[in-house]
C-alpha positions in Angstrom: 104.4 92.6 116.9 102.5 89.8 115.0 101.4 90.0 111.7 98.4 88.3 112.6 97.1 90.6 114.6 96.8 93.3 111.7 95.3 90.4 109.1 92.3 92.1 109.2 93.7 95.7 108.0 95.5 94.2 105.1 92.6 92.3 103.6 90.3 95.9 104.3 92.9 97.3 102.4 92.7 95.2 99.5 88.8 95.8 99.7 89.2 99.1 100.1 91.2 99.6 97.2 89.0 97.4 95.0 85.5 99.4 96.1 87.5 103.0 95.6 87.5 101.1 91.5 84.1 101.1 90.8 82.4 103.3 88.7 81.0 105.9 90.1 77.6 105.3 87.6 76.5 102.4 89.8 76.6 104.6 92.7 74.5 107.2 90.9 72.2 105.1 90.0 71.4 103.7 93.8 71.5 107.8 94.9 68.4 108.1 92.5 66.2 105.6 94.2 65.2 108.0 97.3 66.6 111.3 99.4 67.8 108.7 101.6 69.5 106.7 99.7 71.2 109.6 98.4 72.9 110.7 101.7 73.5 106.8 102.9 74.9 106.0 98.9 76.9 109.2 99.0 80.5 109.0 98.2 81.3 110.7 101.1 79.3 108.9 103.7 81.5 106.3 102.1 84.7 107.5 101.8 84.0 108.7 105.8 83.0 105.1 106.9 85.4 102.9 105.2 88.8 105.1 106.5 87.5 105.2 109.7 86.9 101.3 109.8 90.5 101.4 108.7 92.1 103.7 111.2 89.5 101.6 113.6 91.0 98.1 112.6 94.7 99.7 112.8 93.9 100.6 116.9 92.3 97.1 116.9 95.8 95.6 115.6 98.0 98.2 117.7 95.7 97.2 120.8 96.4 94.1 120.7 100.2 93.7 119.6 101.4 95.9 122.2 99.3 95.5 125.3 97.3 98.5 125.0 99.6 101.0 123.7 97.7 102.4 121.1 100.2 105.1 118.9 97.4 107.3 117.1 99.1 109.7 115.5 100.7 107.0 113.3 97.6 105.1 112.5 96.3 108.6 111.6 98.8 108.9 109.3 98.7 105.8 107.8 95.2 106.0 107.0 94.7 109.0 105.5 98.0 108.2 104.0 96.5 105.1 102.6 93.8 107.6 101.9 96.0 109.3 99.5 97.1 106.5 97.6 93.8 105.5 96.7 93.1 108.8 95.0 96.6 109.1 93.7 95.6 105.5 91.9 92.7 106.8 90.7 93.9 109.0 88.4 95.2 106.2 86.2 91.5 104.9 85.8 89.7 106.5 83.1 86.5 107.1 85.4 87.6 108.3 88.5 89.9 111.0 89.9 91.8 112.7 92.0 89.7 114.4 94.6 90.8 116.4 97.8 87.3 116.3 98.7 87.3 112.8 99.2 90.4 112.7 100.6 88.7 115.4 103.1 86.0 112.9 104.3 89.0 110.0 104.4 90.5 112.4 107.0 87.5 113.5 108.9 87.0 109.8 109.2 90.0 108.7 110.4 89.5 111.5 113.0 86.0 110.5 114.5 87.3 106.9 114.2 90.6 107.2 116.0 88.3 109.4 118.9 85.9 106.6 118.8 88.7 104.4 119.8 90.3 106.6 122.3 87.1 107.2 124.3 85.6 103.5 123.9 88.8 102.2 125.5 89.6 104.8 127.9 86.0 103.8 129.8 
């Protein structure tokens, strides 16, 4: 397996870890603009989009380092795992915490994502 091929992953991971940071009052504030903007600005929609890109660049690496053998149980796991760990950090930052309902829509991501995958590459 190459390293290279999961490049992508790690530096997600690092962004991923660095947006799950931020205060949660600059958020707000762009919910307040419109109805819209607070569904597409909700932590949720975010927490659901950026696991799934994870779990959806871990098949991307998998695919690619082993011909097509795709295992997704384990990039399940490791996403929502990684899913964990960002709410687990949380807890030492004075302005976010631990939530299980975030780690919810981490899962529910990962879920549609690793679908996603499995029916786009089965056609």
């Amino acid at each position: 397996m190459k390293r290279s091929h999961f490049f992508p992953v790690y530096a997600y991971a690092i962004l991923l870890l660095g947006l799950m940071s931020i205060p949660p009052s600059s958020l707000i504030r762009l919910q307040r603009k419109s109805g819209l903007f607070a569904i597409i600005f909700s932590d949720y929609t975010f927490h659901f989009l950026g696991f799934g890109l994870l779990a959806w660049l871990l098949c991307a690496g998998f695919d690619k380092s082993r011909s097509g053998k795709i295992p997704y149980v384990l990039v399940g796991m490791i996403a929502v795992g990684y899913g964990f760990f960002t709410e687990f950090c949380q807890i030492f930052i004075p302005y976010r915490t631990f939530g299980l309902d975030d780690l919810s829509a981490d899962a529910v991501g990962v879920l549609a994502a690793l679908l996603a995958f499995y029916f786009l590459k089965k056609r």
